[in-house]
Structure formats: C-alpha cells, structure tokens
N, C-alpha and C positions, 0 to 999 in steps of 0.2 A: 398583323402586319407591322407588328413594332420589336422584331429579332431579325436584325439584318446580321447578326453573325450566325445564328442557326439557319439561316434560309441560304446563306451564302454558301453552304456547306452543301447544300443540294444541289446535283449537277441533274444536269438530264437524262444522263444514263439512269440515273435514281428514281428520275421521273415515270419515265419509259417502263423502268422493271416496275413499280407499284401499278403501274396501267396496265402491262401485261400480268401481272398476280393478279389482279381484279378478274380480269376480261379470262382468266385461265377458272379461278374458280367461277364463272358463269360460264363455260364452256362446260365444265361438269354436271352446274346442276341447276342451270336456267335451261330445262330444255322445254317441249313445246314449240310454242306458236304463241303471239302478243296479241296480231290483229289477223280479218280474215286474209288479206294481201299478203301477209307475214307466211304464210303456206299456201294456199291455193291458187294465189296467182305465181308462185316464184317455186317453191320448192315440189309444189302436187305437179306442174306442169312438167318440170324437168324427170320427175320420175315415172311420168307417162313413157316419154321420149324416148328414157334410158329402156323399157318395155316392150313398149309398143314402135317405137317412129317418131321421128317427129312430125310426119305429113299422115293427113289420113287418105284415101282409097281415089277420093277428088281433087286431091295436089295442095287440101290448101291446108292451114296449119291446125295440127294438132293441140286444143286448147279449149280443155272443158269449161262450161259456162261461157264461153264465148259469142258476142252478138250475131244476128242474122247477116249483120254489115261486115266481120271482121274484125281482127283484133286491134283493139288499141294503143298497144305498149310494143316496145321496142323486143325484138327477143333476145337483143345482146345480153342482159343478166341471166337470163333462163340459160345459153348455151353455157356461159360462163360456170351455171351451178350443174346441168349435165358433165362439163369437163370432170366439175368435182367427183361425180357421180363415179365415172370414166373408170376414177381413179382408185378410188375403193373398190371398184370391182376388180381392179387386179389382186387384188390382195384377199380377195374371198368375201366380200361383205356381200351381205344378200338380202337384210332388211333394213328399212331407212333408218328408226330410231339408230341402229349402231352407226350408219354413214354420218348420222348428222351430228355427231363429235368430232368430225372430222372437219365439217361442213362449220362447225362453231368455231373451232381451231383457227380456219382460213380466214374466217370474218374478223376472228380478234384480231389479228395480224393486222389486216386494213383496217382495222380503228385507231390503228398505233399512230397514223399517217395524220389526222388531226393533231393529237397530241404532239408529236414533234413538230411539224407545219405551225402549229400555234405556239408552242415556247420559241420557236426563231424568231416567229416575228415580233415578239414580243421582247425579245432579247435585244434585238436590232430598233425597235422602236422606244423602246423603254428603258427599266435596268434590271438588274439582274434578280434583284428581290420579285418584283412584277412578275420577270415571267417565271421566276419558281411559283408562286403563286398561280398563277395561268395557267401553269404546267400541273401541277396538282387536281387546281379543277379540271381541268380536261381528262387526268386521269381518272379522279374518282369522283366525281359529278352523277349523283346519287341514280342519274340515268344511263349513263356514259357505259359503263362493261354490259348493263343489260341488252342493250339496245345495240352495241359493239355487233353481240352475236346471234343476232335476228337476221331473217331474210326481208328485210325491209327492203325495196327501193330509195326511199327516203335517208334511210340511215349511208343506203352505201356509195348514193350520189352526195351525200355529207361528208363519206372519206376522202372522194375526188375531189369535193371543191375547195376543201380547206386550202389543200396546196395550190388548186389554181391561182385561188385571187393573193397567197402568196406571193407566189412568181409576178402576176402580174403588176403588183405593187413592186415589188424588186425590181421589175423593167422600167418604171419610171425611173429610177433613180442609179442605178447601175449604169454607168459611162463604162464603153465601148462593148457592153454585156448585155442591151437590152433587146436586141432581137432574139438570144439564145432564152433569156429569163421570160418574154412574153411566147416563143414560141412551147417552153414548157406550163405557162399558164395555162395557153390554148388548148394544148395536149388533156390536162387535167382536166378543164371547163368543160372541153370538147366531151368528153368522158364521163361525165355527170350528166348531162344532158343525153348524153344515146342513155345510160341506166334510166334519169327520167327528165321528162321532156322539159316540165315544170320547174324545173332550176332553173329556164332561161328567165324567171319571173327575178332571178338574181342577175343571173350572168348579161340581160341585153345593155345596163347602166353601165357596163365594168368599162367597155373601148370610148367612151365619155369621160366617164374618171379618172381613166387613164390618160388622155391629151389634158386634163385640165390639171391634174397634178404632176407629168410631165414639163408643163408653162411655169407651173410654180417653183418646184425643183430647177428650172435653170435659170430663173428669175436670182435664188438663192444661188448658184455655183458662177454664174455666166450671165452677170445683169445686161453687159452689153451684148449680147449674142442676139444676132438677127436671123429673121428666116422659121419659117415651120418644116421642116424637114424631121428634128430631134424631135419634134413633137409627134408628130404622127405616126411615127415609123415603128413605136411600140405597139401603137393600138391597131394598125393594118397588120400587124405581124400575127396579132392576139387575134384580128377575126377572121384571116385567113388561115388561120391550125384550125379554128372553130368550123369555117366551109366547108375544108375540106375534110373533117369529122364527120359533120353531117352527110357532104358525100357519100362518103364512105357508108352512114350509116341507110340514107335511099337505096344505093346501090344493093345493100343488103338484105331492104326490103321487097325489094322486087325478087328475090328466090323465095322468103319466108312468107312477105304478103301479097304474092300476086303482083304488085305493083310498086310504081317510085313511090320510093318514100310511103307505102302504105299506110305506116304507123301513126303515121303524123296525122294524114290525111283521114286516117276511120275518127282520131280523136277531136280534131279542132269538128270536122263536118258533122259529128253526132253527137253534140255536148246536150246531153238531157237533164233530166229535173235535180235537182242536189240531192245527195241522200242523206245528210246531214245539214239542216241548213241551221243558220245561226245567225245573231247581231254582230254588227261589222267588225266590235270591238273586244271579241271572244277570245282571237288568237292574241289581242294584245295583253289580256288577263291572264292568259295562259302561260306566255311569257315572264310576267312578272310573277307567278308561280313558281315557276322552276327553277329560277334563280332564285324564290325565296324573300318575298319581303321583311325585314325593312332594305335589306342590302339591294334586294334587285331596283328598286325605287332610286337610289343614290344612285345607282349605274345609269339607268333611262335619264336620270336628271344631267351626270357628266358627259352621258352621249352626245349631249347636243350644244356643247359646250363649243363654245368658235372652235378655238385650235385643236377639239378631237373630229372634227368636222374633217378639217382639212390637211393631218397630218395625216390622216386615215380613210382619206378619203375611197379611196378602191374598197373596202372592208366594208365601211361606211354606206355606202351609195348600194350594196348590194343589199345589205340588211335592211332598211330602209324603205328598197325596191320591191323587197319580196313580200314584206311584210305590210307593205300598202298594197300592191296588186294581190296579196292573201286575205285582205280584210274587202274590199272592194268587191271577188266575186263569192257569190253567195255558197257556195259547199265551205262547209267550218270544220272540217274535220281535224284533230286534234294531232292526227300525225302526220301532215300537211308541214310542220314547223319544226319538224327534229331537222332539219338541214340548212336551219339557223342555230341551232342551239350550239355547236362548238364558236361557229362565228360570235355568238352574242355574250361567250365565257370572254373570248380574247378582246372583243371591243367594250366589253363591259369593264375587265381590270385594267385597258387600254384609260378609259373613261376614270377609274379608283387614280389611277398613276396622275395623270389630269388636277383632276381635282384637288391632291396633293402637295401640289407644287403652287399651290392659292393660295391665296389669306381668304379662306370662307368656312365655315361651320364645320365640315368635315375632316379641313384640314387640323381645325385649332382642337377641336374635343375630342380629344383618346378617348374620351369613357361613350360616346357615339359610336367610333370603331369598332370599341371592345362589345359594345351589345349589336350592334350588326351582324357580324365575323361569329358572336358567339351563338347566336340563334341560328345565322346557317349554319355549322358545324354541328350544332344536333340535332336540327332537322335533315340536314345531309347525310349523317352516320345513322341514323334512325332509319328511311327510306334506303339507303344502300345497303346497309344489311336484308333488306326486303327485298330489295329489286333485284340485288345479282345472284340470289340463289334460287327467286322463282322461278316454277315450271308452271311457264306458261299453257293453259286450256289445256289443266293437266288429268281433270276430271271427261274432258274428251278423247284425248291422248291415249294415257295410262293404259284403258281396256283392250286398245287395240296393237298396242305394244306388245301385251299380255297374250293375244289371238295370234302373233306371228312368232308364238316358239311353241305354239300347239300344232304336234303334226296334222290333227285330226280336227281344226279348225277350218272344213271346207264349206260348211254351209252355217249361218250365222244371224238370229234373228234381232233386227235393232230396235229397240225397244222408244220410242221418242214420240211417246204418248205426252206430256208434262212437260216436256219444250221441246219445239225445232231448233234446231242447229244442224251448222255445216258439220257432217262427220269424217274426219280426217284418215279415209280408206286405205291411204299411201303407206299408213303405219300397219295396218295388217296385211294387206296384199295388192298387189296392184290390178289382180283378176278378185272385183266386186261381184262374180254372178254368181256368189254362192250366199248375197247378200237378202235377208226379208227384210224389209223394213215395214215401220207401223208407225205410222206419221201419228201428229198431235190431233184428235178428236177421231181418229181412227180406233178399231179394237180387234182380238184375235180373231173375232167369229166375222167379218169381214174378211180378211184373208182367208181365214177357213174355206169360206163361201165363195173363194174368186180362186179356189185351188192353189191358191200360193203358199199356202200350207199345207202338210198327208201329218194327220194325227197316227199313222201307222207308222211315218218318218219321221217323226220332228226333228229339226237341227239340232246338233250336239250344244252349241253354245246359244245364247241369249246375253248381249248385251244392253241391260236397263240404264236409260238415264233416269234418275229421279233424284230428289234431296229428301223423300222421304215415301211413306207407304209401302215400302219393297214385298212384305209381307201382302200386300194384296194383289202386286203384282205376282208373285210367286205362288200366290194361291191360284190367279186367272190362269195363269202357265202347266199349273199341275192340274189344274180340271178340264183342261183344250187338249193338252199337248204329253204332259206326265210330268215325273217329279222331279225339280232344277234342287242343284244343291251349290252355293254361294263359294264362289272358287278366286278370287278376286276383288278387291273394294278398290274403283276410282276415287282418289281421296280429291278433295278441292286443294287448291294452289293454296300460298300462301295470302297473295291477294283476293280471290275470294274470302277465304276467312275472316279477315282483317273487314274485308268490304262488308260482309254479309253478318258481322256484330255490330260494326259503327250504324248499319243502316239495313236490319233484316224485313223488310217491307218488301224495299224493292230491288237489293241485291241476293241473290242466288248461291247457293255453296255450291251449286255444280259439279253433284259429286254423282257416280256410275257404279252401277254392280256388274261384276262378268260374273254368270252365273251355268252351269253345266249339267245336261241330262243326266239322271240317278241311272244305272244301271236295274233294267227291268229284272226284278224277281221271277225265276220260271214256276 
C-alpha cells in the first residue's frame, strides 16, 4: 500500500477486466459442483423442468428431494437458470456439462456487480489508492472467480446485495437523489432476499441505519434544519421497493406453492435439527481465514474503530447483523457467509484506510504493512491458482459427462459400494431408469436376486466409485455379469488431492472408474 503512483495508474476498467480474466478462466475449467445446494437444489431442479415440467401430475412443484410439507426456497433462481436452459437450447445444446459454460459465463458476469459496486463505494468513501486496492481484492480474492461461477444461492444473493446497500448508503447522502438511490437499493435488497430469504439477517438493520446516518449527514450539511421528513423518506422508500418485492415474490408463490407466500411459510414453520451444527464462534474464525491473518485481525480491529462505525454505518450495521444472528442460530454451515465476504473486503480496507489516517501502530510501521500485505499475497496467489481452475466433485462429475456422448449408454450400473454420494444424473441424462444402483454395504448377488440385474443382459456400462480396489471390483463384475474393460478414469479435483496428502486419514481422493462390457467371444 506504499505506490500511490503505480496504483493510481489503475482505473477500474483495469479492475473489472483482471475480475472478468479470472472469472473467464473459471468458467473454463472450474466446472462441476462446490456443495450439494451448488447443483441439486439449483441447477438438477431446472433441468428437470427444462424435461420434464415444472409441476408434476398433482399441480404441485416439481422438486426432487423435496419435504412431505413442500418446498422451501423461493423458485425465482431456479426459473431464472431454466431461462438459461431456454437458451441454449435454441442453439442445439442437448447436454448440461456443454450448457453449463454457458451457465458459468452468465454468473461471471453477475460477479462483476460486487466488484464495481465495491470500488465506487470506496472511491466516494475513501481515495483512490483504497479502492484500487478494494478493487483488486474483490477481483482476485482467492475465492472471488470460483465462487463468481457456482450455482450458489448464497453467492448470487452476494451479487444483489452488494449494490443494494450501495445505493442505500448513497440515499443518505445524495440531496434531491435520495428517493431514486433508495429506491434502487430496495430494488437490489429486494432481490437478494426472493434469491435467499436469509439475507434479510442483513438487509432488516439497513432502514435503521439508514434514518440514523441520514440525521447525521444533515446534522454535517444543515445543522440548523428542522423536522424529520429528510430523514425518513430514504428508509420508507428502501422498505417499500422491499414490500412490494416481496409482494411480488407471495404472489408468485401461490402458482409455484400452492399458497401466499409458500416459500416462506414451509421455511420459518419447519425449521428442523441443524445439519451442521457448530460453536457460536465458528463463522467468526472462518472469517478471519479468508481474509487471511495477520491482515484480517487488523481489519476486525479498524472495524470497530468509532468513525468506521459511523461513516459506514449502512455496510456496517449489515455485516455486523448477519454475522451475529449467523453465530446465535445453531446450523454453522460454512457457506452460510459468502454473502459477507465482498462486504467484509470493502469494510475491511474501508477499516485499512481508517486506521491510516492515526497516529497508532499500523499507521507508523511500514515493515507491519509490508508482512501483513505480504503474507496475504502468497497465501492469496497460492489458493487462487487452486480455486479457479478447480473442477469441482469432479471424480462424481467426470463419469457421467463421459455416459452422455455414449449412444449406447442406455442402461448403467452404479457402483457405490465404498461411499454414498449424491450422483449427479443431470450430467448423463435426465431419463435415470436405465439407472442400477448398488448402495454402500449392498452387493451384486443382491440385485442378482431381486432381478434388477439378467446376467444374460448385463448393462453395457458400470460406473465404480472407489479410490482403490478397482481390481476387485472388476473381478466381482466379470464373475456376476462378464468382462468390463476400463474405458474412463474419474480423476479427483484438485482439492481432493491437495486434501487427501495434507490429511489422507480422513480425506478421500474421490476418484471413479467408467468401465464397459468386453465384447462376448462367440
């Protein structure tokens, strides 16, 4: 942070294109899936739809794994990724692996939206060094292009809200502008919340924050100015585009769930056991991870600095919010927090800029700077060369990418003796009933026996999961069924690998054989 003529030199279009070249090479070759939400609640659903319908035979929605109660989730991202679907099918696509280059392409795009959203406000709050800085990390933030082009909900109510609580902070302060700037906040806010519902664990502090740093702002332009009118008329504006969102998004549950506001109401009414649960303070370790200690530690410390408090207060009050009602209820799950994570780059060098401008430890010692700054930078470029070109659960992936350019891939036996996992069907076909499967502590002579196997017919393909033994699976196979010959290797991702040397106990190389009947000798 100590070349204010080389950083000056960097504008934001500079910024922008280094964040789209990220987010482009992870569109190439981060494919996959992250988490299970990451395809089966978002990408597997839409490509039922695009198939099959979206309603089944009883009117109500189409959505496998879904409870006896109904679904949870809003279905505005799901139609949103059908559109995508829509679209490639004009053009001839007919298997998801090739649509979802397409599908990664569209998501970089809406990652670019933090990125810019974050260097203005940072431009306008700070100076120009900062938000290049700010701009940087939001580009290449060792998570930032991976995670760009995932089907996350998380991530892409992270693209809406950046600019919301933009705008919304702009509507404090913008004279004769701030009904147009809060009604654009609302717009965006409003929009993060129908994607997922659980941003409002950010967004309910914001029309508070907004009247109170409103007061302060004309306290600063207009000490003598009387009256609450200027105050309030930003944050009624901000929760009226939010109403009537939501509106909007009831109304739209009553075609897709049956009911007002279905969505809502299957979720708050049926909140069950946590499936990850964890100590209060998990997500706030987690945090101070990914920014990276020692530097992240110097940011949570200028966070809470008086005047980053309240010059920032809208940004502030939201991060703060989420991240105490994220520690408070008990599900700890880890990607519960990526839609803090742009907010927590720009309030964090918001907090660097701060600290700066003191007479205290950080400001006075460059050689503190220079080992902060320089440990993240190689732990940053370290992890980002990893992250953005992994192919995500690519050892479950892979085989069945592999199954949809075989004509004669119509019946297929899945081998998942050695671990259960979700298998991601959408990538071979969307008609599974040519599908054997052979669950964990199951074996061939079980299905033999329950006729879901004809050793006269056995299926042309088998796909094995295993990280080892293949050899003995491929001996059970030719002594049941005939002889497979090894036509395909699921290799493991890069993160397995990595995972599965630092700690080969209890991570997995999660690697898959597609393997193919021998042609019988007459």
């Amino acid at each position: 942070m100590n070349r204010p003529s080389t950083l000056a030199a960097i504008k934001v279009r500079h910024v922008l294109f280094l964040a789209l070249a990220l987010r482009l090479i992870a569109v190439v070759f981060s494919q996959g899936y992250f988490a299970h939400d990451d395809h089966f609640e978002t990408v597997n659903i839409a490509w039922s739809w695009q198939h099959d319908g979206g309603f089944l035979e009883d009117g109500s929605l189409r959505w496998e794994g879904k409870p006896d109660f109904g679904v949870i989730r809003s279905a505005v991202y799901n139609f949103f990724l059908l559109g995508l679907m829509k679209v490639t099918a004009l053009v001839g696509v007919t298997t998801l692996d090739a649509h979802m280059y397409f599908n990664r392409l569209i998501h970089a795009l809406l990652s670019l939206l933090p990125v810019f959203f974050g260097y203005r406000y940072l431009r306008e709050e700070t100076n120009q060094r900062t938000a290049t800085i700010g701009g940087l990390l939001l580009a290449g933030h060792f998570l930032m292009p991976f995670l760009g082009v995932r089907n996350l909900v998380e991530m892409v109510s992270a693209d809406l809200l950046m600019p919301g609580l933009y705008y919304a902070q702009r509507a404090t302060k913008a004279t004769g502008k701030h009904s147009r700037f809060a009604l654009l906040g609302g717009l965006f806010c409003g929009g993060a919340l129908m994607i997922r519902y659980q941003s409002a664990a950010a967004i309910v502090v914001v029309p508070l924050a907004m009247m109170i740093a409103a007061h302060r702002q004309r306290e600063v332009d207009s000490p003598l100015a009387k009256g609450v009118r200027g105050l309030f008329s930003p944050a009624l504006m901000f929760v009226a585009t939010l109403l009537v969102m939501m509106l909007l998004q009831a109304l739209l549950d009553l075609w897709t769930h049956g009911r007002f506001w279905g969505s809502f109401v299957n979720l708050v009414t049926h909140i069950g056991e946590p499936n990850v649960a964890g100590p209060w303070y998990r997500h706030l370790l987690l945090l101070l991870g990914v920014m990276v200690p020692p530097l992240s530690i110097v940011m949570v410390v200028g966070l809470f600095h008086k005047s980053v408090i309240w010059r920032h207060l809208v940004l502030w009050s939201a991060l703060v919010c989420f991240v105490v009602i994220h520690s408070i209820i008990t599900e700890k799950q880890e990607r519960f927090m990526i839609p803090m994570l742009p907010l927590l780059i720009v309030l964090g060098m918001a907090a660097l800029y701060q600290l700066e401008q003191g007479t205290n430890l950080w400001s006075r010692a460059r050689w503190l700077r220079r080992i902060c700054w320089g440990i993240f930078m190689v732990v940053n470029l370290a992890a980002l060369s990893v992250f953005t070109i992994n192919y995500g659960k690519r050892g479950a992936v892979s085989p069945l990418v592999y199954l949809s350019h075989q004509p004669d891939a119509d019946r297929v036996l899945i081998d998942m003796t050695e671990r259960n996992l979700y298998v991601p069907y959408s990538y071979w076909s969307n008609d599974r009933s040519g599908a054997v499967v052979l669950r964990k502590g199951g074996d061939l002579d079980s299905l033999l026996a329950a006729s879901a196997l004809n050793p006269g017919d056995p299926p042309r393909y088998a796909v094995i999961y295993a990280d080892r033994d293949l050899e003995r699976h491929l001996a059970a196979l030719k002594e049941r069924l005939g002889q497979y010959e090894v036509v395909s290797h699921g290799e493991p991702s890069l993160v397995d690998v990595i995972a599965n040397r630092l700690n080969p106990k209890y991570n997995r190389r999660n690697e898959s054989w597609v393997v193919r009947l021998a042609p019988r000798l007459n």
